[in-house]
N, CA, C and O atoms as a GROMACS GRO file, in nm:
protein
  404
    1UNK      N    1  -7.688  21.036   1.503
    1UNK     CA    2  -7.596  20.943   1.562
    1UNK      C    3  -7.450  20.983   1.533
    1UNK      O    4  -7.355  20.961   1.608
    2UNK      N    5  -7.448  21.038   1.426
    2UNK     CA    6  -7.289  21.046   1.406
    2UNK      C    7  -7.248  21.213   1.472
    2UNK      O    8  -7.132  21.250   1.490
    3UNK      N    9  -7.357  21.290   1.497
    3UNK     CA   10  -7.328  21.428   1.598
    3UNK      C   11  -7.292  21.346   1.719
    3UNK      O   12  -7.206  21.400   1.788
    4UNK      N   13  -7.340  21.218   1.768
    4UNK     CA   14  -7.290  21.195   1.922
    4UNK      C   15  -7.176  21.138   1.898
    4UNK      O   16  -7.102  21.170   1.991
    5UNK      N   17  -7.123  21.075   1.830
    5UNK     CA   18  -6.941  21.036   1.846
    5UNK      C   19  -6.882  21.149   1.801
    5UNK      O   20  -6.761  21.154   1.820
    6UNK      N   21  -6.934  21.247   1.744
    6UNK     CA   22  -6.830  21.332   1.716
    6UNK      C   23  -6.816  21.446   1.868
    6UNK      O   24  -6.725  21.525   1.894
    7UNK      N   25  -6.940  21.418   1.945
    7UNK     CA   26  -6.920  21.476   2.064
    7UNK      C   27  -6.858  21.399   2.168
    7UNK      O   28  -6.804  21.451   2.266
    8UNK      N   29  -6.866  21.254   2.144
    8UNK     CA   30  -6.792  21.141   2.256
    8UNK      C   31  -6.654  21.160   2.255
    8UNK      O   32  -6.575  21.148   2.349
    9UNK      N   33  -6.620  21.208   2.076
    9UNK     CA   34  -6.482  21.241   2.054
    9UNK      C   35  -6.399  21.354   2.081
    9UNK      O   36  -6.276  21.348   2.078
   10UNK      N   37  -6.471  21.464   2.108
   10UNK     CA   38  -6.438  21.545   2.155
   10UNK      C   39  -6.411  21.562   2.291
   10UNK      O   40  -6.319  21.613   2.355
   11UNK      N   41  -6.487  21.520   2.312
   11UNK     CA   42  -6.502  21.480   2.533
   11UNK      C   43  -6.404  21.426   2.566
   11UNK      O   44  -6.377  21.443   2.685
   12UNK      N   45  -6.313  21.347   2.491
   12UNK     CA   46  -6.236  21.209   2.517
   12UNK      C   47  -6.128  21.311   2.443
   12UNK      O   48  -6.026  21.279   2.505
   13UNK      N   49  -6.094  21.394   2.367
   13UNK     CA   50  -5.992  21.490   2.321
   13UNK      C   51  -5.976  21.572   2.452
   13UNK      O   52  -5.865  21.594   2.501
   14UNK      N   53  -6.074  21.609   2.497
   14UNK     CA   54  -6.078  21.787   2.587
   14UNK      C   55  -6.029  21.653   2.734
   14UNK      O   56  -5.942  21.692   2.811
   15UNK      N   57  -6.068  21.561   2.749
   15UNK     CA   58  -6.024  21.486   2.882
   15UNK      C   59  -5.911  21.492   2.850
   15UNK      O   60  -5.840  21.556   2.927
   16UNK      N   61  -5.856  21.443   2.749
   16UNK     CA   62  -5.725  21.404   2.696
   16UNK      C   63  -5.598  21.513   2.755
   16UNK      O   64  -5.498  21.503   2.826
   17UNK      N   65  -5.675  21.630   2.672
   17UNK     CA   66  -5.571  21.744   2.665
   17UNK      C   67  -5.578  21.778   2.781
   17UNK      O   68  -5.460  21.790   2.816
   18UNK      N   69  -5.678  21.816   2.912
   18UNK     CA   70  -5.687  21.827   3.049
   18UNK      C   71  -5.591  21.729   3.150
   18UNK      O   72  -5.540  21.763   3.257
   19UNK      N   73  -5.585  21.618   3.092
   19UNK     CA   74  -5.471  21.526   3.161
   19UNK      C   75  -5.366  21.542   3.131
   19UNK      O   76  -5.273  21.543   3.212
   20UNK      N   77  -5.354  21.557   3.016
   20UNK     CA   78  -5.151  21.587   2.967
   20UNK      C   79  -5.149  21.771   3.002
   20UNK      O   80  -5.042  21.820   3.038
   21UNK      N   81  -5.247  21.841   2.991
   21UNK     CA   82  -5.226  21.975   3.090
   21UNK      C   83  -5.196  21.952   3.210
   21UNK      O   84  -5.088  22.002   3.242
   22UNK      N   85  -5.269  21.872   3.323
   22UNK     CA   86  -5.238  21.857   3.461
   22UNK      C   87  -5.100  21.788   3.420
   22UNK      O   88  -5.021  21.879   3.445
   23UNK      N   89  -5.036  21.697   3.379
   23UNK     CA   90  -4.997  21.664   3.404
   23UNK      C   91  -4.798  21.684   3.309
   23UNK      O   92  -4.704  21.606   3.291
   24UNK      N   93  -4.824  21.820   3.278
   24UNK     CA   94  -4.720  21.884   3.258
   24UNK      C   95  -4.720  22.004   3.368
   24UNK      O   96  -4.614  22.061   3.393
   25UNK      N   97  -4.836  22.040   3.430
   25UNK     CA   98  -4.833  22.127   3.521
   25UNK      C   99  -4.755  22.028   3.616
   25UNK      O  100  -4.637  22.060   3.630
   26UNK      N  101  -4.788  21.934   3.672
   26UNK     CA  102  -4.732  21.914   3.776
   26UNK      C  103  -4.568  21.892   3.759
   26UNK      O  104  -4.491  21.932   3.846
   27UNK      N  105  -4.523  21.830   3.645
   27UNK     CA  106  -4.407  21.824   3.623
   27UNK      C  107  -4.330  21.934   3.624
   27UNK      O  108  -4.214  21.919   3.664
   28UNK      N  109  -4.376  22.066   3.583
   28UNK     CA  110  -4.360  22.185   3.628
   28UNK      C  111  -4.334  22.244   3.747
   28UNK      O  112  -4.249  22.332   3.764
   29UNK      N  113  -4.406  22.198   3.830
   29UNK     CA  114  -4.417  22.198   3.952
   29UNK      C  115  -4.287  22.154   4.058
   29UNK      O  116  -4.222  22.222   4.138
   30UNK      N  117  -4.284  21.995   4.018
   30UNK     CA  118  -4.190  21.889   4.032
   30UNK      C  119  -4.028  21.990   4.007
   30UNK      O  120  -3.956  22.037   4.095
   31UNK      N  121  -4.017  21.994   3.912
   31UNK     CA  122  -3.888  22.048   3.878
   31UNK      C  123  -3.852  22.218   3.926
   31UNK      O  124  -3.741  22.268   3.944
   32UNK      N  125  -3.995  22.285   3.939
   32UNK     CA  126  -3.952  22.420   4.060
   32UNK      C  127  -3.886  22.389   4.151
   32UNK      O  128  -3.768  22.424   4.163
   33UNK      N  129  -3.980  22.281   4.275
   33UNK     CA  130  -3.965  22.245   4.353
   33UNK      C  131  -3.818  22.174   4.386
   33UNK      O  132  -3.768  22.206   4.494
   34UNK      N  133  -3.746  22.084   4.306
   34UNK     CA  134  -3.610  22.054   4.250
   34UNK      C  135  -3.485  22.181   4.270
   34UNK      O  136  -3.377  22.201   4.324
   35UNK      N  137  -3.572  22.236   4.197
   35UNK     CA  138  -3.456  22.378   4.194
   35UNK      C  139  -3.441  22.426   4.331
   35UNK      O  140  -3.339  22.434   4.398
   36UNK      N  141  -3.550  22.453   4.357
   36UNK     CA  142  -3.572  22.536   4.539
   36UNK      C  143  -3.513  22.483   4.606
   36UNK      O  144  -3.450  22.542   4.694
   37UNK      N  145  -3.510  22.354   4.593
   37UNK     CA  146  -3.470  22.267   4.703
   37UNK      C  147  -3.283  22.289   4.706
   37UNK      O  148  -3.205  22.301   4.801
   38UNK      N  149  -3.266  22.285   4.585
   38UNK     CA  150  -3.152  22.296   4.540
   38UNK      C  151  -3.034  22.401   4.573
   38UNK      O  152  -2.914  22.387   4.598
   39UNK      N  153  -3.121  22.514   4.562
   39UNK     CA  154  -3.112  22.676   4.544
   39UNK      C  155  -3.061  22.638   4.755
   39UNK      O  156  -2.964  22.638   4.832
   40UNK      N  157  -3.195  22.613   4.752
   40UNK     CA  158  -3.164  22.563   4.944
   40UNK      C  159  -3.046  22.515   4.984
   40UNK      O  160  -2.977  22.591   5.052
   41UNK      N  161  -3.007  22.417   4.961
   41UNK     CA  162  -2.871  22.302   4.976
   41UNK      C  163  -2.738  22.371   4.982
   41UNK      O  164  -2.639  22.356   5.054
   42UNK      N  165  -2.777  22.476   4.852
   42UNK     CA  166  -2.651  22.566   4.790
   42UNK      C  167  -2.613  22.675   4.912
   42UNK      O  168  -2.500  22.697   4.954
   43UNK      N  169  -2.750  22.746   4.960
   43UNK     CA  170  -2.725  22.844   5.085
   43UNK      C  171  -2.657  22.776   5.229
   43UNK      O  172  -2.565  22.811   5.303
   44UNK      N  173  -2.731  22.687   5.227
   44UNK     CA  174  -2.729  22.588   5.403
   44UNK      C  175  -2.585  22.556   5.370
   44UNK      O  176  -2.519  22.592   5.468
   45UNK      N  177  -2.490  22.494   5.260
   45UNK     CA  178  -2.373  22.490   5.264
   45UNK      C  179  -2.272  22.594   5.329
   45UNK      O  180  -2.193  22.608   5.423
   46UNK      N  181  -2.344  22.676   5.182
   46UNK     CA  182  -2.204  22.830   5.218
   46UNK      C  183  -2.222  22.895   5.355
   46UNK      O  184  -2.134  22.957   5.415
   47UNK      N  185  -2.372  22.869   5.405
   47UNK     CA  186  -2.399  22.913   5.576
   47UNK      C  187  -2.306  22.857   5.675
   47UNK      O  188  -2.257  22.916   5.772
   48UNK      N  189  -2.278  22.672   5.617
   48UNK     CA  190  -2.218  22.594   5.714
   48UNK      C  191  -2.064  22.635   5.708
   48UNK      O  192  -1.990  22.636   5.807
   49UNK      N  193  -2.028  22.667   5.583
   49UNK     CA  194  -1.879  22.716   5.550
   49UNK      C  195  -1.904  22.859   5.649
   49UNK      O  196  -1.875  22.830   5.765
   50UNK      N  197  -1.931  22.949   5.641
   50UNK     CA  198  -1.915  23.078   5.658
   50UNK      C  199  -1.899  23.058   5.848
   50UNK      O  200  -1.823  23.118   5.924
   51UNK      N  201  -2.004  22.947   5.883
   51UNK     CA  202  -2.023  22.962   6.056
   51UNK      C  203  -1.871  22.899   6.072
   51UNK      O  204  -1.791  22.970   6.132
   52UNK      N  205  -1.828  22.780   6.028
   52UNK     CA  206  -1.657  22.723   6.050
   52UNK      C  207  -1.585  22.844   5.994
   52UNK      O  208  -1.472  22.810   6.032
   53UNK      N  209  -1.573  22.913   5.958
   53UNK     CA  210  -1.453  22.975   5.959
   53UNK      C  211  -1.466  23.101   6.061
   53UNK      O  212  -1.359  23.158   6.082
   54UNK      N  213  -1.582  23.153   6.127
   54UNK     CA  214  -1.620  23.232   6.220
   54UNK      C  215  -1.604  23.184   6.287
   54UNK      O  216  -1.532  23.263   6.349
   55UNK      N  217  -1.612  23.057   6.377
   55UNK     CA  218  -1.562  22.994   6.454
   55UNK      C  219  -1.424  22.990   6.455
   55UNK      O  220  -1.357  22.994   6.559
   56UNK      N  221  -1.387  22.983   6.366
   56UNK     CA  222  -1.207  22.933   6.385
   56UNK      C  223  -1.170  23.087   6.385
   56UNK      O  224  -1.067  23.101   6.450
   57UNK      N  225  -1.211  23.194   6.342
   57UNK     CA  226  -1.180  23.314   6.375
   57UNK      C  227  -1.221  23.345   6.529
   57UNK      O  228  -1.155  23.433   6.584
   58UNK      N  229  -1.326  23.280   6.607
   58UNK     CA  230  -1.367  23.324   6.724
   58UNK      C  231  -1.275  23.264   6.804
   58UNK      O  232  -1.254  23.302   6.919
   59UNK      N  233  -1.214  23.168   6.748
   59UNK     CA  234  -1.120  23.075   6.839
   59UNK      C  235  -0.979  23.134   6.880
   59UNK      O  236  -0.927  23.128   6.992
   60UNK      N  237  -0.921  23.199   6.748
   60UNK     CA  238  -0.801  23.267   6.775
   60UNK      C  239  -0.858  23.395   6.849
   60UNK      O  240  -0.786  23.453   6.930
   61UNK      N  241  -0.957  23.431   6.830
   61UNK     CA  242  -0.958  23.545   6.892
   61UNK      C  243  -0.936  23.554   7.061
   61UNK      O  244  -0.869  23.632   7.128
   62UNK      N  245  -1.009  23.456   7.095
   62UNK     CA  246  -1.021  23.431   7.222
   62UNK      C  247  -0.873  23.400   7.305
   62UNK      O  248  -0.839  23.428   7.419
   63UNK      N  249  -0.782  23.309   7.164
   63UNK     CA  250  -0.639  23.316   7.216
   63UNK      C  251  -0.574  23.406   7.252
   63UNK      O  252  -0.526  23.443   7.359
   64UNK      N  253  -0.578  23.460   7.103
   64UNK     CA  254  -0.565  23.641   7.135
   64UNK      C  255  -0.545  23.691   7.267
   64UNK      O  256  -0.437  23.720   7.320
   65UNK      N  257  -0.699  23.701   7.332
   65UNK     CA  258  -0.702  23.766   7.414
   65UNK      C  259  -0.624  23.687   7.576
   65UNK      O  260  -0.559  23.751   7.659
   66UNK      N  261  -0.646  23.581   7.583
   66UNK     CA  262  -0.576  23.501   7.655
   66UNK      C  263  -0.444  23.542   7.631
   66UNK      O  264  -0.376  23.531   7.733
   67UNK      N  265  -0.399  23.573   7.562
   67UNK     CA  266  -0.222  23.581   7.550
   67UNK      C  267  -0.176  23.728   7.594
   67UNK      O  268  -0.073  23.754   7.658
   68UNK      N  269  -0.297  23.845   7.537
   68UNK     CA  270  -0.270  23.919   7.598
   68UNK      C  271  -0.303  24.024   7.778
   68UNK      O  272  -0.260  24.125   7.833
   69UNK      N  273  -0.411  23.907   7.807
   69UNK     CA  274  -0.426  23.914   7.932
   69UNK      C  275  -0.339  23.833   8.066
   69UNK      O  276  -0.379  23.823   8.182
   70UNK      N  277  -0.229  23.789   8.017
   70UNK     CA  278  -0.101  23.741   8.078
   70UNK      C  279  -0.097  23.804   8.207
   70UNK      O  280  -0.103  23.921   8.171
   71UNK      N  281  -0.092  23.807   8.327
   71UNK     CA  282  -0.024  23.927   8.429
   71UNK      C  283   0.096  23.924   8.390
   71UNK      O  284   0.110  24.035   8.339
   72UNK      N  285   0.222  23.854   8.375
   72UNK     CA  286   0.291  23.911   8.338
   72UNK      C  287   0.377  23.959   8.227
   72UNK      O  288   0.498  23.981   8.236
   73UNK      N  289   0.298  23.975   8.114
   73UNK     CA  290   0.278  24.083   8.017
   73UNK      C  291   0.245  24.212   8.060
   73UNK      O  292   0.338  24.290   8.077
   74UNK      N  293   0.137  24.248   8.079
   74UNK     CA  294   0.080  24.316   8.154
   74UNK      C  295   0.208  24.396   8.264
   74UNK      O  296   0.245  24.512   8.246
   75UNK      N  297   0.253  24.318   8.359
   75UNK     CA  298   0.365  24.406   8.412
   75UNK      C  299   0.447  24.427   8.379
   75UNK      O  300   0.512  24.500   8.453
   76UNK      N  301   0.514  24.386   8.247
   76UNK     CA  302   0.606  24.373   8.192
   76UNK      C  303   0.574  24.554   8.091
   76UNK      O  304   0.635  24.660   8.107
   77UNK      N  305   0.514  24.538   8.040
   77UNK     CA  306   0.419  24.638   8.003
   77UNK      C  307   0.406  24.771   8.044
   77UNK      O  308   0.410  24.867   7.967
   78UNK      N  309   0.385  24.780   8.195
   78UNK     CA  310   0.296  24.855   8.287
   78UNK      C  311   0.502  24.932   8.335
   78UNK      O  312   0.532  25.050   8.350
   79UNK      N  313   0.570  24.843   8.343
   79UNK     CA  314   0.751  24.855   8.376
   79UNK      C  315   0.792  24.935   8.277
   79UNK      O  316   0.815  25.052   8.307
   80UNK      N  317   0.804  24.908   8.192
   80UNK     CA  318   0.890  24.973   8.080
   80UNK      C  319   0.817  25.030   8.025
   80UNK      O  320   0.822  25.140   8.082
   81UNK      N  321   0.705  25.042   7.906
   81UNK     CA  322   0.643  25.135   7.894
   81UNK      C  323   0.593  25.277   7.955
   81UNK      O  324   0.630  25.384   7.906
   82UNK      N  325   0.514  25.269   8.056
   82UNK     CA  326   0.466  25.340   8.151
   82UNK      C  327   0.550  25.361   8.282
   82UNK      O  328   0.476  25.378   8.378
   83UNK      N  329   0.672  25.364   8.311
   83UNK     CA  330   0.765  25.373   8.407
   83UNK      C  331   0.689  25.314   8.558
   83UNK      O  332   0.755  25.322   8.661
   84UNK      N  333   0.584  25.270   8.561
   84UNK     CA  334   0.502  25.187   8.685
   84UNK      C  335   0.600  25.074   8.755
   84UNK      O  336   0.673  24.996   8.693
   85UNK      N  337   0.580  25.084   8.927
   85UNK     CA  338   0.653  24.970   8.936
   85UNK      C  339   0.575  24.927   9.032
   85UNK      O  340   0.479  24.998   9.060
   86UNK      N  341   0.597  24.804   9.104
   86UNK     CA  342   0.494  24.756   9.175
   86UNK      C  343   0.554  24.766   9.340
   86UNK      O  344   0.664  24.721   9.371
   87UNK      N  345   0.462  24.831   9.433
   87UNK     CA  346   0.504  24.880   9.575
   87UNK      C  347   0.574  24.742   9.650
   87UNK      O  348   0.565  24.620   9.636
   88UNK      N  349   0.667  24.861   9.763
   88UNK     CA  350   0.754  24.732   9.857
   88UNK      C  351   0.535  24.700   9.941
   88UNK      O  352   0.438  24.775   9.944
   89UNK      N  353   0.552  24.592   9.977
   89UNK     CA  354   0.450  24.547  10.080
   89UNK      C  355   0.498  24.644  10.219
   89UNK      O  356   0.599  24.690  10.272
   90UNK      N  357   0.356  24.637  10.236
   90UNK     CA  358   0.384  24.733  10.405
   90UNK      C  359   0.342  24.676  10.504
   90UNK      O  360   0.254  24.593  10.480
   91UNK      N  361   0.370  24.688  10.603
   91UNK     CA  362   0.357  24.620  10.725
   91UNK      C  363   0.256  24.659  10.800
   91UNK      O  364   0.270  24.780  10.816
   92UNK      N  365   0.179  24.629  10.844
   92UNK     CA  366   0.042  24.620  10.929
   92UNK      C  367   0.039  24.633  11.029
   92UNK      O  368  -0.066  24.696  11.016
   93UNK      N  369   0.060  24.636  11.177
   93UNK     CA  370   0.065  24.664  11.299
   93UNK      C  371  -0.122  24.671  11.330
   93UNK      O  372  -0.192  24.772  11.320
   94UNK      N  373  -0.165  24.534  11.368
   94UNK     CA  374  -0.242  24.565  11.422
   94UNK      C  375  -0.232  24.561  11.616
   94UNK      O  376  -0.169  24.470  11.670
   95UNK      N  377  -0.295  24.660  11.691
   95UNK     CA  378  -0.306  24.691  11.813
   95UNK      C  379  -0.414  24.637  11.860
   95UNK      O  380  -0.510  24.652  11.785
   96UNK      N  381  -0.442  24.557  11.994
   96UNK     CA  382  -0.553  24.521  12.023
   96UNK      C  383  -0.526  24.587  12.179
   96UNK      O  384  -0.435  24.569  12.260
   97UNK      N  385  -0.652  24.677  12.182
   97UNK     CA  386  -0.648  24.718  12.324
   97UNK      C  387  -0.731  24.643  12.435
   97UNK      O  388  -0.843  24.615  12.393
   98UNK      N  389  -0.712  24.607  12.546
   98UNK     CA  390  -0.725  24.550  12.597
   98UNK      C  391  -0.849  24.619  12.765
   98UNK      O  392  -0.887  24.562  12.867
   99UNK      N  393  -0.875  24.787  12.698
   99UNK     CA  394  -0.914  24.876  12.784
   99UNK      C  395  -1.122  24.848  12.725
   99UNK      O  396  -1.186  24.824  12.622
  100UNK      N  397  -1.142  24.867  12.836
  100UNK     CA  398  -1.273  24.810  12.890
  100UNK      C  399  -1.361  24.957  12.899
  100UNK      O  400  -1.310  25.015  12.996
  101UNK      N  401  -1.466  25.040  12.845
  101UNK     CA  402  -1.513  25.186  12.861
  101UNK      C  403  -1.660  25.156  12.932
  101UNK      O  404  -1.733  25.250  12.963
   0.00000   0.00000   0.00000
């Protein structure tokens, strides 16, 4: 009789220690998961920073180019730089004949 409580007691130790094992594993677990999540938050930020300021760089850029696609920049440009000037208009003469073949 006293071999079976000392085995009831053991059973009820080894349950014991199996529950506070699971149940530092999971806390383990718990607090990875914490971090990751964390570790996550930290990237998705500096992602959200990095896309706004690429944006605001895509923005001037685009001014940029707007400012320097002006026509008259561009002829202004095309004048003095490159000695280019822009032709007198010519006159057209269209003829309509009136002959029948």
């Amino acid at each position: 009789m006293v071999r079976r409580k000392v085995s009831k007691n053991k059973k009820r130790k080894l349950v014991m220690f199996s529950l506070f094992l699971v149940l530092v594993c999971f806390m383990v677990f718990y607090i990875w998961i914490f971090n990751y999540t964390n570790l996550l938050f930290k990237d998705l930020e500096k992602l959200k920073r990095e896309e706004a300021k690429l944006l605001t760089q895509n923005r001037l850029v685009a001014i940029e180019i707007d400012r320097l696609a002006r026509a008259d920049r561009i002829k202004q440009i095309a004048s003095s730089e490159m000695d280019m000037w822009t032709p007198t208009p010519e006159s057209l003469a269209v003829i309509i004949s009136s002959r029948k073949d």
